[in-house]
N, C-alpha and C positions, 0 to 999 in steps of 0.2 A: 367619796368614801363609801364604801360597801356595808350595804346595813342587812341585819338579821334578825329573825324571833329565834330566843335560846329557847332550848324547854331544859326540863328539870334533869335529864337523862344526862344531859351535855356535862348540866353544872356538878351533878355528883359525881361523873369519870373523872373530873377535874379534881377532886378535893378527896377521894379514896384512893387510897396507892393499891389497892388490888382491881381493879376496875379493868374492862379490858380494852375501853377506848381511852385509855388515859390520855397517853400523848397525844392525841388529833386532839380533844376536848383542851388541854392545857396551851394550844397553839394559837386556838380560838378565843381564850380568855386572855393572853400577851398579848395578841394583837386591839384586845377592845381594852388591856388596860392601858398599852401604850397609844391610844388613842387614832389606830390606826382603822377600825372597825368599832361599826355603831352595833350594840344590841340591844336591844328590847324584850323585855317577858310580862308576862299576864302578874296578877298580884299574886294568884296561885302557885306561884315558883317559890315562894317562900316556904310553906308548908309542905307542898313536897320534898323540898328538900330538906327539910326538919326532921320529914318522916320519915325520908329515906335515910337517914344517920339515924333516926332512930332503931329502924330497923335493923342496920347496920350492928350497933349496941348487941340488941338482943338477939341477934344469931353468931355472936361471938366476932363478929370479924374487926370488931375495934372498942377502942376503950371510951366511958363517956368522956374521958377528959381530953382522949385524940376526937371525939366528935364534935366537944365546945370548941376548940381549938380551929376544927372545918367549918363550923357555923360561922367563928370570928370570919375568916379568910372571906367566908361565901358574902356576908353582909359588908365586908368594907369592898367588894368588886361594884356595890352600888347601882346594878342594873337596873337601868330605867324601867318604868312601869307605864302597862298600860289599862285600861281597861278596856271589854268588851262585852256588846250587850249580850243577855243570855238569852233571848230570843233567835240571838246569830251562832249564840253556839250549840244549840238547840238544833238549829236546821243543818248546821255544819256537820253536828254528832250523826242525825240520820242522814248526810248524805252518805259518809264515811265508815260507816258501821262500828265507829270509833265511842270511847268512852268521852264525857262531859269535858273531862280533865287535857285530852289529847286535843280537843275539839276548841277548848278557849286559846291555848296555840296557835291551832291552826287559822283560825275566826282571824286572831290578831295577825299573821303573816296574811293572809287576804288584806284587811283591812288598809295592812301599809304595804301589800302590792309587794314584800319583799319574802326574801324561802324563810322558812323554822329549819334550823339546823338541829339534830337532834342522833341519839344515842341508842335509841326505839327501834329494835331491830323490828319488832311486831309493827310498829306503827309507820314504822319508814314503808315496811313489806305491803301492809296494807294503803298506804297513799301514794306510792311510785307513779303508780301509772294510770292516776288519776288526777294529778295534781303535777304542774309542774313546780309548785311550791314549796317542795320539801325536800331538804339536803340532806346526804348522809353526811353523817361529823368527818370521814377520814377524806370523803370528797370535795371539803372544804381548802382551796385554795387563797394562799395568803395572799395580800391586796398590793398590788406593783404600785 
């Protein structure tokens, strides 16, 4: 079975209908909900994606009740958690020029040896070609 680190980018295309990776992001959570692909994300996934609907809210692009509504969706996908030490995502952020937040991500796809699939045009741009452990979301191929 094919396993993955989501980050937070993947899981909000997924759960906002204006988003512009929707569909690649939605193909990735069918397949981990129909138990066809494994994910994993840092505990951090929870709050950004809080925040990111919340944001959402206060720039008009949705209502809070379509946002409780996406939090419901995003908390019953149940993605496993991981932790990782901040020491690692410490040395991860300066190898990467990345912030804290991209960097516990990445930390944990190291960790487990498998790619962060991700929605991060900035962040995919900046670890291409440094990492072969970072997937773009649309280059994500479903599991035979």
């Amino acid at each position: 079975m094919d396993r993955l680190v989501i980050d937070a980018s993947v899981v909000i295309a997924s759960l906002l209908p204006d988003e512009p990776y929707r569909d690649a992001s939605l193909r990735i959570l069918k397949e981990f909900l129909s138990g066809n692909l494994e994910l994993f994300a840092v505990p951090l996934l929870r709050f950004e994606v809080t925040n990111a609907l919340w944001k959402a809210i206060s720039r008009g692009r949705t209502k809070l009740s379509d946002a409780q509504a996406a939090l419901h969706e995003f908390e019953a996908f149940n993605l496993p958690e991981r932790e990782v030490a901040t020491q690692e995502i410490l040395k991860t952020a300066h190898a990467y020029k990345c912030s804290a937040y991209d960097a516990a991500y990445l930390t944990l796809a190291k960790s487990e040896q498998i790619p962060l699939v991700t929605a991060d045009k900035h962040l995919y741009n900046a670890v291409k070609d440094k990492s072969r452990l970072v997937l773009w979301v649309e280059d994500f191929k479903q599991p035979s």
